[in-house]
PAFI-307931 format. One record per residue (C-alpha): residue in one letter; x, y, z. Coordinates in nm, 4 decimals, always signed. Layout:
// residues N
ATOM   residu          X          Y          Z
ATOM        A          X          Y          Z
...
This chain:
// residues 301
ATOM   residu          X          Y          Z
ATOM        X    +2.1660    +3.7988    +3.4509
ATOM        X    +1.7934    +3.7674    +3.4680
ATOM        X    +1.7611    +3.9923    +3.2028
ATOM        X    +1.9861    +3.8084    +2.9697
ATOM        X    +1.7452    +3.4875    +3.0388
ATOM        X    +1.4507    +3.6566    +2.9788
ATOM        X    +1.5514    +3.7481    +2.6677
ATOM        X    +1.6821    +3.4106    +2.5604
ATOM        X    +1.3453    +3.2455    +2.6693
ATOM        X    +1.1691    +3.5312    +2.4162
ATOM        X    +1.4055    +3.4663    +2.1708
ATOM        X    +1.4517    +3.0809    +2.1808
ATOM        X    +0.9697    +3.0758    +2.1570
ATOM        X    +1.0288    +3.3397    +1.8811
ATOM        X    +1.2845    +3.0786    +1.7143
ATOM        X    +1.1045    +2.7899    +1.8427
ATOM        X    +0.7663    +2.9394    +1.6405
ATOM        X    +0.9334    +3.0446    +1.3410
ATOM        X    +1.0386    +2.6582    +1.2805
ATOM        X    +0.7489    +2.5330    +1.3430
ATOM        X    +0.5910    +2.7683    +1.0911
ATOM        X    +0.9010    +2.7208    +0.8045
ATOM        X    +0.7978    +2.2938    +0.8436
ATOM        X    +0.4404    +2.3759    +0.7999
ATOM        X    +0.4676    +2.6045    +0.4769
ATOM        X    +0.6859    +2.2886    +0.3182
ATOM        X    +0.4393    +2.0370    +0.4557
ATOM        X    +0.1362    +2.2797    +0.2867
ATOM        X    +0.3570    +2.3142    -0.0875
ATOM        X    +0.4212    +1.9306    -0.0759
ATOM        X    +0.0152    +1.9069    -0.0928
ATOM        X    +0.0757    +2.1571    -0.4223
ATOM        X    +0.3167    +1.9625    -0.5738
ATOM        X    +0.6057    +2.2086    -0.4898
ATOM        X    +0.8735    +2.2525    -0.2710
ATOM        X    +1.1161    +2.4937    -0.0744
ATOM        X    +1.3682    +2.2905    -0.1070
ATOM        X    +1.5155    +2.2696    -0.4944
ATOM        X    +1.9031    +2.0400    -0.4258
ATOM        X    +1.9009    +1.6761    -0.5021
ATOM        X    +1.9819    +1.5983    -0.1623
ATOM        X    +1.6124    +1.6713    -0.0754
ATOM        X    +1.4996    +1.4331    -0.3408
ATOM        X    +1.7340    +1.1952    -0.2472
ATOM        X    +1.6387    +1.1996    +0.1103
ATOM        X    +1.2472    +1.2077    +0.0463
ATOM        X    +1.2763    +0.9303    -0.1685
ATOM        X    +1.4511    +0.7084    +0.1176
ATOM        X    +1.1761    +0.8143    +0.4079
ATOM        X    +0.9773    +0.5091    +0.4644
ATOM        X    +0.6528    +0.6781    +0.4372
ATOM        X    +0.7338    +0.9192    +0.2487
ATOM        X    +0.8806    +1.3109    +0.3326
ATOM        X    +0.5436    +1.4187    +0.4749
ATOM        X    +0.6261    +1.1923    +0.7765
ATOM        X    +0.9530    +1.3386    +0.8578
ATOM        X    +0.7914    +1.6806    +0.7965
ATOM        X    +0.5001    +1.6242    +1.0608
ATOM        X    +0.7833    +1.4771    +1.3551
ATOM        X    +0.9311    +1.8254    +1.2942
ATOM        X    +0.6374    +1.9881    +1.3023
ATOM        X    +0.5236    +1.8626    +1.5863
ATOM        X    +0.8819    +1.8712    +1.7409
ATOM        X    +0.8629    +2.3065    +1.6853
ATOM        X    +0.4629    +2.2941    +1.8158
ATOM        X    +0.5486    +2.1136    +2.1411
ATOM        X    +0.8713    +2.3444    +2.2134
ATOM        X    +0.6906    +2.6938    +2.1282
ATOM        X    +0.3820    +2.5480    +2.3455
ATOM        X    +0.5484    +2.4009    +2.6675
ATOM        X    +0.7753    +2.7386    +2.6680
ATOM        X    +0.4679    +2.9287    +2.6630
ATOM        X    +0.2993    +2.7286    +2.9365
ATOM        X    +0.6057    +2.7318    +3.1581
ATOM        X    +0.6501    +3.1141    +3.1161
ATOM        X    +0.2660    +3.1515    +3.3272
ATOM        X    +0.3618    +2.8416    +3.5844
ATOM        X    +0.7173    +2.7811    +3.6100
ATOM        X    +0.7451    +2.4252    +3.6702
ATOM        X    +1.0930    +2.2669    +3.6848
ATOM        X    +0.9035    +1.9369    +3.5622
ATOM        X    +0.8228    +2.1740    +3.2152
ATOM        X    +1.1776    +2.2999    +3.1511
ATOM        X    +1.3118    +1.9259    +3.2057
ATOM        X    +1.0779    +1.8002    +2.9593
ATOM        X    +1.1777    +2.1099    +2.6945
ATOM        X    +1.5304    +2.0277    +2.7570
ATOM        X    +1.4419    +1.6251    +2.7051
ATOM        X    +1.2836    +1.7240    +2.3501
ATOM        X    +1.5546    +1.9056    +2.2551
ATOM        X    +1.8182    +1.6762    +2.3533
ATOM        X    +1.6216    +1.3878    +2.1368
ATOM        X    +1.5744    +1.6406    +1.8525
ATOM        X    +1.9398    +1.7431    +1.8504
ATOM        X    +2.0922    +1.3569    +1.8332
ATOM        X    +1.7959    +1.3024    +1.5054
ATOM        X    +2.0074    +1.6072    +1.3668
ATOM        X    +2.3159    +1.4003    +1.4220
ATOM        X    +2.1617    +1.1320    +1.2023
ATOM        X    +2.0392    +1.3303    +0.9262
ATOM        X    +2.3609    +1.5309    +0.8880
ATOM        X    +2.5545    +1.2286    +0.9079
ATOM        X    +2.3088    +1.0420    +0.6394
ATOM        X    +2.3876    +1.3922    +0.4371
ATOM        X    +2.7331    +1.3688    +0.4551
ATOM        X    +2.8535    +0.9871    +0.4619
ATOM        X    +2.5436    +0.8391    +0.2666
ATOM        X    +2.4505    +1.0312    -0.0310
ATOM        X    +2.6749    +1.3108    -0.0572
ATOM        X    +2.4685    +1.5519    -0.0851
ATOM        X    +2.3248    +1.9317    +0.0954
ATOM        X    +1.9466    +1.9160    +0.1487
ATOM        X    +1.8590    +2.2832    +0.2259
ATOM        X    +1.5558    +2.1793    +0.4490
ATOM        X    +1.7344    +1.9494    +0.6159
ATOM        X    +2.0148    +2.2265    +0.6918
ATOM        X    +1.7677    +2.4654    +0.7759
ATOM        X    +1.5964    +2.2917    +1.0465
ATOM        X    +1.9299    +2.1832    +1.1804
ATOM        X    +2.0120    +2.5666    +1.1559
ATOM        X    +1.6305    +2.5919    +1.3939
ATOM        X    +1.7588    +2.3524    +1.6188
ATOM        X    +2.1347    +2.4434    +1.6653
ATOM        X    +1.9575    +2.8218    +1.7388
ATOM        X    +1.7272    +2.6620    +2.0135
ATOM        X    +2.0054    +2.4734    +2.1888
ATOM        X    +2.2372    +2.8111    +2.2263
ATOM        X    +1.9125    +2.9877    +2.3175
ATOM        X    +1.8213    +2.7217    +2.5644
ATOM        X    +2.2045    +2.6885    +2.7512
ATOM        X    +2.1880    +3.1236    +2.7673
ATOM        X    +1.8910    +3.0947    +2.9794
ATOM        X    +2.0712    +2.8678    +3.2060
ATOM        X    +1.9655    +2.5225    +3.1217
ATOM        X    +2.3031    +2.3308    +3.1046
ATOM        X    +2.1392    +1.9735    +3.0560
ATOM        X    +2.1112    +2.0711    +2.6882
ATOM        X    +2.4891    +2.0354    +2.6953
ATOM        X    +2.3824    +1.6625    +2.6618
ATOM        X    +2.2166    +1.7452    +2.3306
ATOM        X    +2.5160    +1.8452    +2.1479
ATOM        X    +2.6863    +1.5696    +2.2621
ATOM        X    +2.4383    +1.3404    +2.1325
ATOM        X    +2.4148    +1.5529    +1.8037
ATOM        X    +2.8316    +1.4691    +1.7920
ATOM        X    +2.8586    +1.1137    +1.8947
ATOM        X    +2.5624    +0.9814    +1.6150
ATOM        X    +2.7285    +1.1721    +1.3518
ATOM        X    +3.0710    +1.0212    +1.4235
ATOM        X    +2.8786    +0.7296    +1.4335
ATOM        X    +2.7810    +0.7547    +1.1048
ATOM        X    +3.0777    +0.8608    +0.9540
ATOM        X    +3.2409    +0.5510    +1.1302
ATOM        X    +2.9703    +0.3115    +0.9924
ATOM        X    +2.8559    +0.4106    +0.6563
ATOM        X    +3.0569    +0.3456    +0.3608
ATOM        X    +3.3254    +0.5784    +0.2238
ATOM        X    +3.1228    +0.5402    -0.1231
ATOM        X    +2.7213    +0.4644    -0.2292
ATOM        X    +2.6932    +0.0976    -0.2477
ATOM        X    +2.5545    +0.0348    -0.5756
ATOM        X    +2.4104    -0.3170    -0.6056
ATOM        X    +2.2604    -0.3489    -0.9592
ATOM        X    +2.1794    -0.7413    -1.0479
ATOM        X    +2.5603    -0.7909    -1.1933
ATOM        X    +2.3815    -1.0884    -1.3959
ATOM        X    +2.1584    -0.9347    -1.6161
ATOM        X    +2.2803    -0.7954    -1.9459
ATOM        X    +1.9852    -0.5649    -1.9896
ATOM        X    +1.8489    -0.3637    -1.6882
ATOM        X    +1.5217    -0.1507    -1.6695
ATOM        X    +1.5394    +0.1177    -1.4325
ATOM        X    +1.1479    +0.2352    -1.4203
ATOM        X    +0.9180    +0.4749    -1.1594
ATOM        X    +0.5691    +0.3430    -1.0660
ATOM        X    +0.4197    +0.6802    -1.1862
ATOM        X    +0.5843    +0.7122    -1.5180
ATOM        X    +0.3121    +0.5715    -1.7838
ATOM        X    +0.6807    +0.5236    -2.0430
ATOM        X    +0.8106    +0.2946    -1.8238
ATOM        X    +0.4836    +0.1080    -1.7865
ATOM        X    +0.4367    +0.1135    -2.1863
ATOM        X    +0.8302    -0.0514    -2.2199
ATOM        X    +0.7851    -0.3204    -1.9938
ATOM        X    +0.4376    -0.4168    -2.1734
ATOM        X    +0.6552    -0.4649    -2.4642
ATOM        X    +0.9521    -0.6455    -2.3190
ATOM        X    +0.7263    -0.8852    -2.1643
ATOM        X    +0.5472    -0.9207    -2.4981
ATOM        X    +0.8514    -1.0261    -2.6769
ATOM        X    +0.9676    -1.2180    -2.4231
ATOM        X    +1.2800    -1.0187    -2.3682
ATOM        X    +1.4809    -1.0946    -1.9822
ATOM        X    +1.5326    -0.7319    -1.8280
ATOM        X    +1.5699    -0.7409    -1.4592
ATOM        X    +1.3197    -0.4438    -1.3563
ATOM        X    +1.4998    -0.2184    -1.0782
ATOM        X    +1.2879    +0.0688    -0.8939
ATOM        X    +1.4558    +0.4266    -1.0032
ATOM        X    +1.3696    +0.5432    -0.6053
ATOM        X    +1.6611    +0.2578    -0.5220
ATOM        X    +1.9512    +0.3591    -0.7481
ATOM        X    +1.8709    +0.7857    -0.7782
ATOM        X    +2.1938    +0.8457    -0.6521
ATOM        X    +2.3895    +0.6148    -0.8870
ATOM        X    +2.1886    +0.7447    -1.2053
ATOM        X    +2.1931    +1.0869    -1.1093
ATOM        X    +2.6074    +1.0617    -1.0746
ATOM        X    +2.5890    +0.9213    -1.4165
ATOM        X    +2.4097    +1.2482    -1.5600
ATOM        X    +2.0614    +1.0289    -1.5550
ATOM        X    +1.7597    +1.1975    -1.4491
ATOM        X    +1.4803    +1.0587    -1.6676
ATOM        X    +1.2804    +0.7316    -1.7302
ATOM        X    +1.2366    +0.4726    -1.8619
ATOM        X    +1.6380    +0.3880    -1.8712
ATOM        X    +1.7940    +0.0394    -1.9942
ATOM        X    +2.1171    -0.0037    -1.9101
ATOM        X    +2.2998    -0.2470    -2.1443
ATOM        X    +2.5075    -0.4551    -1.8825
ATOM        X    +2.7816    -0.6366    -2.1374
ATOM        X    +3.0982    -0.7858    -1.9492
ATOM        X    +3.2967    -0.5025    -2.1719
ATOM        X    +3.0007    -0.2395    -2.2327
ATOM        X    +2.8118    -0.0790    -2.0320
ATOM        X    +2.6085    +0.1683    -2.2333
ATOM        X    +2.2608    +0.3263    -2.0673
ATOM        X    +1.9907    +0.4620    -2.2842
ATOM        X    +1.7308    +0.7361    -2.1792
ATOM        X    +1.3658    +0.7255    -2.2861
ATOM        X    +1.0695    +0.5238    -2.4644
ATOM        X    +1.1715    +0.6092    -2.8005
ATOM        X    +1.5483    +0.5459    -2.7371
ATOM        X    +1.4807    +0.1903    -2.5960
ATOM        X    +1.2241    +0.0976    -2.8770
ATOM        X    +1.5040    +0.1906    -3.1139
ATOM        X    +1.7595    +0.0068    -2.9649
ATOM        X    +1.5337    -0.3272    -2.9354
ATOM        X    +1.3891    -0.3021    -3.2664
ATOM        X    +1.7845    -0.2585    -3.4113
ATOM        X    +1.8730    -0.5762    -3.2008
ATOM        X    +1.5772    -0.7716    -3.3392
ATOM        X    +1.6737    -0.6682    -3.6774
ATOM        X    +2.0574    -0.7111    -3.7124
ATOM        X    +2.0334    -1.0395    -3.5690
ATOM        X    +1.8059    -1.1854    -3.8214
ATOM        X    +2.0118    -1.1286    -4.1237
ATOM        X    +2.3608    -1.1991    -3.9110
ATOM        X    +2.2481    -1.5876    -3.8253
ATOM        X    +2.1719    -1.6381    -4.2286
ATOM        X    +2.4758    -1.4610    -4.3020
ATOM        X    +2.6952    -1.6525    -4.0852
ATOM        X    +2.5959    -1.9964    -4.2066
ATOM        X    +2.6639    -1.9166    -4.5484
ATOM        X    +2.9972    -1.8059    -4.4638
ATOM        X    +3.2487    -2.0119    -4.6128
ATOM        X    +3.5438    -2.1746    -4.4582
ATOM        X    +3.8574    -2.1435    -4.7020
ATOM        X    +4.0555    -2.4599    -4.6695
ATOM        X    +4.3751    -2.4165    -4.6259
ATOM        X    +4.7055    -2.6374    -4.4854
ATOM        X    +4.7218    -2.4145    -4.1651
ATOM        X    +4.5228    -2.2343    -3.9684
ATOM        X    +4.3279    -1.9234    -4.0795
ATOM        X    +4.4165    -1.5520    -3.9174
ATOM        X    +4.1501    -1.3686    -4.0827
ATOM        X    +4.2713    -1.0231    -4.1915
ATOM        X    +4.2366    -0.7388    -3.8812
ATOM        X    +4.0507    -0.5092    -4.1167
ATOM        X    +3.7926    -0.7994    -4.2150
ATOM        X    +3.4871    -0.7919    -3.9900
ATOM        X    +3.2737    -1.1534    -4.0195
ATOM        X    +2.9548    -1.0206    -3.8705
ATOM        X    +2.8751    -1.2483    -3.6563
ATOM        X    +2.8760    -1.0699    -3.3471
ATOM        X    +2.7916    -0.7388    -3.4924
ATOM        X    +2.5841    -0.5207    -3.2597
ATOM        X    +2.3685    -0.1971    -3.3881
ATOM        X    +2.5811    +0.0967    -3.4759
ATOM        X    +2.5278    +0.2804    -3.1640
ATOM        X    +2.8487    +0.3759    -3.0477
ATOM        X    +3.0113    +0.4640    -3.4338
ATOM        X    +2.6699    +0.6402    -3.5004
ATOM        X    +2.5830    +0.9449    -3.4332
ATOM        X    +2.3298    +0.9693    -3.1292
ATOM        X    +1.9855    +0.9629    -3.1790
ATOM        X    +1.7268    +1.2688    -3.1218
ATOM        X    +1.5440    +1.1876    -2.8439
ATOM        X    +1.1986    +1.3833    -2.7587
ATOM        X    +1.0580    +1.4141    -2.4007
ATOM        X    +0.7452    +1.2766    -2.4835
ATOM        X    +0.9026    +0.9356    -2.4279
ATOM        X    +1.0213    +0.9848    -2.0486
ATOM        X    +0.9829    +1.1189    -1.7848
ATOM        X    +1.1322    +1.2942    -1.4407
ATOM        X    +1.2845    +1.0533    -1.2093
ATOM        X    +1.0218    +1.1958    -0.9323
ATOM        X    +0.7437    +1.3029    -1.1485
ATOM        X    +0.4264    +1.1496    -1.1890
ATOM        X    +0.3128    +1.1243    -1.5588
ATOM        X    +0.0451    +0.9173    -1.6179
């Protein structure tokens, strides 16, 4: 028996220290611009941190640090008041895994391989920990259970997507995207109404409509919805608006009215042009370059 503890407390400081190094080597490629993780669902869940990833990396961090240290402390003292304060980290860190599964699962649908890795770390530690005898981490796992029913019994079945139902014309745009920056100049110069929407706020919504660049516009008619992907693709559009229109209004008033004893059907194969659109859905599409967008999370300035 005291052998089997032993080696759960070496195992559960080797586990404890291997964490702790796994967060640091993401926290240290996050400074390069790179990342372990590669799924969506670590985008998506970056994006939604407050202050950013980093943060969430550094609580784990110092989560893995604090377990590997106190376990190496108590192994030279042996202090009850050390192995309730282990277990009391652990507990806490095993209900936060409860949240971020349940956020995985019931919130944006998605696997963030981080985030399933350290919940691999601390699922590891808690076995480790109840081998070597310490039952209170019992409580834990029952935390870890309860939030994520929790979750699954408060978040919606689906990802609310709130877009300004108003608007026709919708800009979805990044702060560090120098395309999106360029469009809006232009809008605002010609006094066109776009309702401007943050790309951070709707990445799962664009990304489930095949979307992962910008500048995007979204064309928000009561019958057509139609998005369109990049600088050059939304210049196009605009500068086809500006110019069917023109010719349409002196069309239309020179129209003229046939007079007649009843009322006019006009034939189904005669189009009047007055509420003629560009071509973009008869058309075939147009070539689009990636000089005129960019990455949903990129900077490109």
């Amino acid at each position: 028996m005291q052998n089997r503890k032993q080696i759960a407390e070496k195992l559960f400081l080797g586990a404890s220290s291997v964490a702790a190094v796994f967060v640091l080597t993401e926290i240290v490629m996050k400074f390069f611009g790179t990342s372990i993780c590669v799924t969506d669902g670590c985008k998506m869940t970056a994006q939604a941190a407050r202050f950013g990833d980093v943060s969430i990396f550094l609580i784990g961090f110092t989560t893995f640090c604090s377990i590997a240290a106190l376990t190496v402390w108590n192994r030279n003292i042996r202090k009850p008041e050390i192995e309730r304060l282990i277990n009391l980290i652990l507990i806490v860190a095993l209900a936060g895994e409860g949240f971020f599964m349940g956020y995985l699962a019931f919130r944006i649908h998605a696997v963030c391989l981080f985030c399933v890795t350290v919940f691999g770390f601390m699922m590891t530690l808690g076995i480790l920990r109840m081998l070597s005898g310490e039952r209170d981490v019992l409580a834990g796992f029952a935390a870890l259970a309860a939030v994520f029913i929790i979750q699954y019994l408060v978040l919606p079945a689906g990802i609310p997507v709130n877009l300004p139902a108003h608007e026709r014309l919708i800009l979805f745009y990044s702060k560090d995207c120098k395309h999106c920056a360029e469009i809006m100049q232009e809008l605002a110069e010609k006094k066109i109404a776009v309702a401007h929407v943050s790309v951070n706020e709707y990445t799962g919504f664009l990304k489930n409509m095949g979307i992962e660049h910008v500048p995007t516009l979204m064309v928000n008619d009561q019958y057509q919805k139609m998005f369109l992907t990049g600088e050059d693709a939304i210049k196009r559009y605009l500068s086809s608006c500006t110019q069917t229109k023109k010719p349409l209004t002196a069309t239309a008033q020179k129209i003229p009215i046939p007079k007649t004893d009843g009322p006019t059907v006009p034939d189904p194969g005669t189009s009047l042009g007055v509420f003629k659109e560009p071509n973009l859905l008869t058309s075939p599409g147009i070539p689009l370059s990636n000089n005129g967008m960019c990455k949903e999370d990129e900077i490109c300035k």
